[in-house]
N, C-alpha and C positions, 0 to 999 in steps of 0.2 A: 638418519635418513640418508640415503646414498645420493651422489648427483643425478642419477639418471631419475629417479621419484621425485626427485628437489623440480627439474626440469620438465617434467609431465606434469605436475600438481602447478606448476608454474603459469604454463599453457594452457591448461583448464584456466585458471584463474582469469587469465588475461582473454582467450575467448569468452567466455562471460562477461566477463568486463564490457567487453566491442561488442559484440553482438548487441547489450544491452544500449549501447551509448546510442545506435544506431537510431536514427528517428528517436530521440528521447523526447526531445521538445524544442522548444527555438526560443532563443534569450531575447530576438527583436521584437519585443510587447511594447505597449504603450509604458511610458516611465513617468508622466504627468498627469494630473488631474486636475478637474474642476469639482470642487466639493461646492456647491451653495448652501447656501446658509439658511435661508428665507422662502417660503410661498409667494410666487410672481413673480421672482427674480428671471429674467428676457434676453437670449442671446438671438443677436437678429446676423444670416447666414446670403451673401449676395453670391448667384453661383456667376453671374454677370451676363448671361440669359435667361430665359424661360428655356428646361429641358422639362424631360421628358423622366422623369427621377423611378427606379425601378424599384431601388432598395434603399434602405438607411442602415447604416453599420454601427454601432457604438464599441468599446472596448469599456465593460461595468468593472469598477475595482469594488470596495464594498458596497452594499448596496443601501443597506440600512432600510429596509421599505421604501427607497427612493421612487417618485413617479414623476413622468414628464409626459408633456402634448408635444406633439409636433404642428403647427399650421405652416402653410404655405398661400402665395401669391405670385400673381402672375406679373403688376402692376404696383407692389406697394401696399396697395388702397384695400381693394377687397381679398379681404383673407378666407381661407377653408379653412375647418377646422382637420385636421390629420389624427393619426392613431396615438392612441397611446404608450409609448415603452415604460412598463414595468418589469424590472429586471427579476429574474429567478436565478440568476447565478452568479457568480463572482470569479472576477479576475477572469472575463471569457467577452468573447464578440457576440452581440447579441444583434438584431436587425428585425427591421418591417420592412415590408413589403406592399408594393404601390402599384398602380404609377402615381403619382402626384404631379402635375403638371404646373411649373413655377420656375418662378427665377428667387422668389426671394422664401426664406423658410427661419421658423421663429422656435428657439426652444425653449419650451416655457416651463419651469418647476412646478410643480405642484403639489409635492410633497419632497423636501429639503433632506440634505446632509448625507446623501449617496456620493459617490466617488466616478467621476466620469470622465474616461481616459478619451483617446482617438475617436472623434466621430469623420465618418465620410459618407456622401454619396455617389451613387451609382444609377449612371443612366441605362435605362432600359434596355439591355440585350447584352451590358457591358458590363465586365469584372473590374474594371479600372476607374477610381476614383473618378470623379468631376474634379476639376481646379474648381478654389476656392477665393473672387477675387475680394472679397472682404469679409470681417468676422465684425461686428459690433453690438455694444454693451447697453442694450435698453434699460435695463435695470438689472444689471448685476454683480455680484461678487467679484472680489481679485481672482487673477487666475483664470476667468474664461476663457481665453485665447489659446490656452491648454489643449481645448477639444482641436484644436487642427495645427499643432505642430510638430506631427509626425504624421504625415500623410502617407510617407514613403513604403509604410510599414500597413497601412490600413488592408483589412482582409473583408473581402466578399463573404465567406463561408465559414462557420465556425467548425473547429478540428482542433484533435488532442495537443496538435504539435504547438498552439497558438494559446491554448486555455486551461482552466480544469475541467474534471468529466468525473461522475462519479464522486464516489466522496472525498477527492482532493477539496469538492465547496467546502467541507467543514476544516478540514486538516491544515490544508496548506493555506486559507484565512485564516486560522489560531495562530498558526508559525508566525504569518505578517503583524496580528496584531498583539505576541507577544513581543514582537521586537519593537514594534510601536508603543511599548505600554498602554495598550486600549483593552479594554472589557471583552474578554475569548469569548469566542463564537460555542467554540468545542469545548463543553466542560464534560461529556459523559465519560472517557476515559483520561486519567493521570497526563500530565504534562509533558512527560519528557518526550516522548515519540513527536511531539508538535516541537518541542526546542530543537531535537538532532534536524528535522526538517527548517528550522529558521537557520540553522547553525549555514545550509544553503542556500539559502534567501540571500542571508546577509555575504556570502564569497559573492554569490553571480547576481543575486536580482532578484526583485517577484517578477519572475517568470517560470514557463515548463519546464526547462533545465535547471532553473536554480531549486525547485520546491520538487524536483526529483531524482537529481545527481546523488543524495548523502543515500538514500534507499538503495540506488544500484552499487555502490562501495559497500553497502551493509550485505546485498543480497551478492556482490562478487564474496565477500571474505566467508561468507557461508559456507561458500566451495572446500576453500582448506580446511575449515571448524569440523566439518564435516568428514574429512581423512583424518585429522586426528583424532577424532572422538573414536570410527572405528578402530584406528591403528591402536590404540589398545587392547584391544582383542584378539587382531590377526595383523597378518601379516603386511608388509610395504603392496604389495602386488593385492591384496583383496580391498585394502583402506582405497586406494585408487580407483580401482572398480565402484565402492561405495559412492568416493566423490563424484565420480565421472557419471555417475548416473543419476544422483542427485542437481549437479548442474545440465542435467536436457529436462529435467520438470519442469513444465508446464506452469505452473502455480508459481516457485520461484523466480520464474522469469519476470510472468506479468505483474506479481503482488511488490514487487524490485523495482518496477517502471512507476511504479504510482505512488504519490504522495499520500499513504496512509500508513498506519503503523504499526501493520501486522509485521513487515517484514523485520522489525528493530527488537520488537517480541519473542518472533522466533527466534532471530540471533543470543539475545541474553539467556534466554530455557535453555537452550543449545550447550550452550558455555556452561549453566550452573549444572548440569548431569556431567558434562565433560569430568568438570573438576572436582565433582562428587566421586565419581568413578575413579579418576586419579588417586584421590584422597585413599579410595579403600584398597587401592595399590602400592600406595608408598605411603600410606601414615603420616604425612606429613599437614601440619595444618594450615601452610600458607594455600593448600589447596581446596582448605577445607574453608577458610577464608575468601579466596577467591570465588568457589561455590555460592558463598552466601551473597557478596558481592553484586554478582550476575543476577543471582534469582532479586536481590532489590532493583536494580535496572529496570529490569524485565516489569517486576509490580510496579514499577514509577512510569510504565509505560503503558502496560492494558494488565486490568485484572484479572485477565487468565492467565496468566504468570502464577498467581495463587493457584491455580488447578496443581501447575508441574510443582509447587512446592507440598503440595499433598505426595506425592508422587515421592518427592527426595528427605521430607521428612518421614515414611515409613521405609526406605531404602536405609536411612542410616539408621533409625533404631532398630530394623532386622538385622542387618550386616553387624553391628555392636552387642546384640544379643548372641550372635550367632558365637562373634568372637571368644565372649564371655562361656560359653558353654563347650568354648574347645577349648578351655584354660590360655586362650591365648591375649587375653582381656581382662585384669581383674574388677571387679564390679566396683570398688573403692575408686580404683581410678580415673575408668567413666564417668562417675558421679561428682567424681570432685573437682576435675580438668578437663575432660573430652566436651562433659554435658554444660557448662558455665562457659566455654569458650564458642558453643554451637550455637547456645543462646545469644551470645553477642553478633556473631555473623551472621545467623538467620532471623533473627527479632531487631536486637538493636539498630544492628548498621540498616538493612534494608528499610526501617522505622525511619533512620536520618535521610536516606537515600529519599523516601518518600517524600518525607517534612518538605527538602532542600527543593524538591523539583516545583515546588508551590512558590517559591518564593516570588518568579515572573505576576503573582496574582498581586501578592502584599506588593509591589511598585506599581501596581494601578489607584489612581488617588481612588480613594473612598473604601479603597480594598480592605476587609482586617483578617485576624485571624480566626474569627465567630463567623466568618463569610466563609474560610477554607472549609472550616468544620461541618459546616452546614453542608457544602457541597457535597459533601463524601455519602451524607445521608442522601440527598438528591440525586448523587449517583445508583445508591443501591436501588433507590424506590423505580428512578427510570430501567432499568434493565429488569428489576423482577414485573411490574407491571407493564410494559413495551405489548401495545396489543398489533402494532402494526404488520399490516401484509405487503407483500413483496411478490409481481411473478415471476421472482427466480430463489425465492426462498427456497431451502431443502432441510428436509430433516435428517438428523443424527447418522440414520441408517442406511441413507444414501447414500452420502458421503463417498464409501471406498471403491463403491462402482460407479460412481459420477453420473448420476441417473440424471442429476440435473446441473448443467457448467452455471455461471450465472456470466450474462451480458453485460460487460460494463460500459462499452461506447461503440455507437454508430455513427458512423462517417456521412457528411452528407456534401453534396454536391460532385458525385462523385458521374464517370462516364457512363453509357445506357451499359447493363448488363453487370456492373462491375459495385461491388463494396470494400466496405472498412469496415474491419470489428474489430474490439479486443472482448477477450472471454478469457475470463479465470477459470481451471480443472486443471486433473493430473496428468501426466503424460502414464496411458494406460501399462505400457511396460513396469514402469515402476509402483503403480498406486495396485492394478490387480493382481501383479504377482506378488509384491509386496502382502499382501493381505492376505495370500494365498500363505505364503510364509509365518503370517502371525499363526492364519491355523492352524499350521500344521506344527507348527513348535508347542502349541499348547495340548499336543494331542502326542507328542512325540517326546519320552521321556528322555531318551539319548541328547536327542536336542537339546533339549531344556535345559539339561544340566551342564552342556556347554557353559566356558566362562563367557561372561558377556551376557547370555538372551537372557535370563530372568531380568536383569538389568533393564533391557532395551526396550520388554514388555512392560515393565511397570513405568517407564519414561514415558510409551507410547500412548498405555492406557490412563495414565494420571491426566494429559490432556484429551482424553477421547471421551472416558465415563462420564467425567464430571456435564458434559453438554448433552449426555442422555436424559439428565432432569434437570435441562432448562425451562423452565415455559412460554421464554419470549420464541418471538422468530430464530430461523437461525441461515446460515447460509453454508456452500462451502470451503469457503472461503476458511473455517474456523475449524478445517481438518488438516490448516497448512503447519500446525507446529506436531504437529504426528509425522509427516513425510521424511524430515532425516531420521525418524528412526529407523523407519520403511527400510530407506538405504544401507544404513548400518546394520539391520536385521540380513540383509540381502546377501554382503559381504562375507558377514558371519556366519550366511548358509550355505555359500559356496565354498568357503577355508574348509568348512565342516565336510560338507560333501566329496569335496576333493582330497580328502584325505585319505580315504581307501578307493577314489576313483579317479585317479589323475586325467582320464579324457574326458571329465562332466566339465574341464575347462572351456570345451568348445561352447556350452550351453551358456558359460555365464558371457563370452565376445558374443554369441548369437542377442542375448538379452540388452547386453550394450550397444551392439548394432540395430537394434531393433530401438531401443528408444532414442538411438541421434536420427533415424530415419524418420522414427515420427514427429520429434522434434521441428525437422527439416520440413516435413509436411504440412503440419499444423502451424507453420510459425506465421504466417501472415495475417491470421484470425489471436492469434496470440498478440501484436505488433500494432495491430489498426495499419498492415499495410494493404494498398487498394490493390484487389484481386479478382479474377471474374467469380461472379457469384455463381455460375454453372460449376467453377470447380470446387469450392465450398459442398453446392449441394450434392453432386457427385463424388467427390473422395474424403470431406471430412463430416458429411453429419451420416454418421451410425446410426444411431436410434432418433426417435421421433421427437423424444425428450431435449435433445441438443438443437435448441435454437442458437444459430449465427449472425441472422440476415431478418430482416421482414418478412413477415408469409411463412417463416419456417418453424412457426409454433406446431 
């Protein structure tokens, strides 16, 4: 690699990086709780007047089916009775809303053993806490006094930057309570993607940046993964292209900012083709090791990893056959050392890799190993029978035209005219021409037989086919480990093309300028940063199908 590549793949990197870090989330969460224990258990709350109470804030860490009343008084004496918060999310601000008219206010349990971080009030027209001038204990558990000692920090509004959204509820709760040794919330897919996310937890905190910092290092180092994968096929100058257009997707950015664990999936399938590919280049088996390595990662993390090893186990037994039939291979020796040592990288080790990632279960008391086993079957049964709907589900074949983004979070409290979204899809540069590229390669013999695309098509399509016969729902979220091939493909249609057309160069700076501009367009709806909603509806929703905002179904 020369220095001037070393130093552009560098800068890619580190844009990514920042770009990503920006608004990721804010570490200042509640840090204490009040867990009760008992039904009846009474925190009585003196705001040291009778106000005029608008809102009630809480900050819920787990919830457990927790319920609570609110009453309030004006006097002491005669109580109202108030709403009830039952919480639907975790580790977020939750609030009712009043007025309640009172000086003194009673939080009563009702149903035990939820997790309840920062409570505040807010008076009517006011974002700014009430002073709280006493807190006491009618009947309760150690620890009440938890709910108000971080006032400083208490939020009016809930927002991404303060909580989860989305299915960080399942994700970034498992991370918390594998490191708690508690009973995981998320058991439908493998563990590891919830440990690399505690692996966060435990540097910064349960909070937005701690349960979402290791995914954007995951979804930075993807940038480079992704020059080298192509740079085996072409050149310093197209492998950059490749990266450079892969880091303005769309999908990478936002799937990087959230605590779930697609983006840890994609990285490992990424790496086991990488060093598959490697392997049938230089014969060497640390790389053929390392391949199998990844692709266990990858299954210890979500079982479509199993789709891309469909994918890399007919890649090497074709490629091995092939070799065999140019004399360049004898069949004795495949059989007796290539095939017993593939077997170990791709069965065994990914087999331990698997086992080891269960272990955070066996240190839960009660855990055994007739409990892992079992799960694996409850895993399959819930994803083949999943009858659930979704209105941003898409099917299979939507997918490459992005007929449908899905909405992940809406901002609220925001100024008249103005939102917060984030929305997962492709950035159009890359995902339509991209697909334009798959057809035509499959149509296009010359192409094909380039080194590289047979390769890149069956990577692409080992994870594409297999979710044409799925039957649960699906999203598109689950067309994001096909996109660096996208890019790789792209690469290797430009080296190609340019080769008997040195000024098609201008087409491929057009295509990379074209998708940092849409990047740059789209980023606010990407980000959840507050934007006016007129320019949403005017420059980013295309089609009718792209819901951003309310009202824009």
């Amino acid at each position: 690699m020369t220095r001037r590549t070393f130093l552009f793949l560098l800068a890619l990197s580190l844009f990514s990086l920042l770009v990503s870090l920006y608004r990721l989330g804010f570490r200042d969460v509640p840090k204490t709780f009040w867990e009760p224990q008992r039904p009846g258990e009474t925190v009585l709350v003196d705001l040291g007047e009778t106000c005029s109470v608008g809102r009630i804030s809480c900050f819920f860490g787990l919830t457990r089916e927790s319920t609570y009343r609110i009453e309030y008084s004006e006097d002491g004496v005669t109580w109202r009775r108030g709403p009830e918060m039952k919480p639907n999310w975790v580790f977020r601000w939750e609030h009712v809303d009043g007025p309640f008219s009172g000086r003194y206010f009673r939080i009563v349990v009702e149903h035990p053993r939820g997790m309840l971080g920062e409570m505040a009030f807010f008076e009517v027209g006011s974002s700014r806490p009430l002073p709280i001038v006493s807190v006491t204990a009618l009947s309760a558990s150690e620890g009440y006094e938890r709910l108000f000692d971080e006032q400083a920090i208490a939020q009016y509004e809930r927002s991404y930057l303060t909580g989860t959204y989305f299915d960080e509820i399942y994700h970034a709760r498992t991370a918390f309570e594998h490191l708690r040794r508690l009973p995981p919330y998320e058991w439908t897919h493998p563990p590891l993607g919830k440990l690399i996310i505690a692996l966060g937890v435990a540097l910064f905190g349960m909070n937005p940046f701690g349960w979402r910092i290791v995914g954007v290092v995951f979804g930075t180092l993807l940038v480079p993964v992704v020059f080298f994968l192509a740079r085996l096929f072409v050149p310093e100058e197209h492998a950059l292209f490749a990266s450079a257009l892969f880091t303005f997707d769309f999908m990478r950015f936002v799937q990087a900012r959230m605590a779930t664990v697609d983006t840890y999936v994609v990285f490992f399938t990424v790496l086991a083709y990488l060093f598959l590919f490697r392997y049938f280049q230089d014969k060497a088996f640390s790389s053929l090791f390392f391949s199998g390595l990844f692709f266990g990662l990858g299954a210890a993390t979500k079982w479509t990893a199993v789709y891309a090893g469909g994918g890399v186990a007919l890649l090497f037994f074709l490629e091995h056959w092939r070799a065999i039939r140019r004399g360049e291979l004898s069949r004795a020796t495949f059989l007796r050392r290539i095939l017993p040592l593939s077997a170990l990288f791709f069965v065994a080790l990914p087999a331990l890799i698997y086992g080891l990632s269960y272990i955070p279960y066996l240190l839960v008391p009660g855990y055994t190993f007739r409990d892992v086993f079992r799960l694996q079957l409850s895993m399959y049964r819930y994803h083949h029978d999943l009858k659930a709907t979704h209105p941003f589900a898409s099917p299979w074949w939507e997918w490459p035209v992005m007929a449908r983004p899905i909405w992940l979070y809406k901002g609220e409290g925001l100024p008249k005219g103005y939102i917060s979204s984030i929305v997962s899809f492709g950035n159009p540069a890359l995902w339509w021409t991209g697909g334009i590229t798959v057809l035509f390669a499959l149509v296009t013999p010359a192409f094909l037989k380039r080194q590289g695309v047979f390769w890149i098509l069956v990577a692409f399509f080992s994870q594409y086919v297999p979710w044409m016969l799925v039957p649960r729902i699906t999203f598109i979220y689950h067309y994001y480990g096909c996109v660096p091939f996208l890019a790789v493909l792209l690469g290797v249609f430009f080296a190609w093309l340019e080769e008997d057309n040195p000024r098609a160069r201008i087409w491929r700076w057009v295509l990379l300028g074209g998708a940092a501009a849409l990047f740059v367009l789209f980023y606010p709806i990407l980000s959840g940063l507050p934007v006016s909603r007129a320019y949403v509806a005017r420059f980013l929703r295309w089609f009718p199908s792209w819901t951003f905002f309310s009202g824009g179904e």
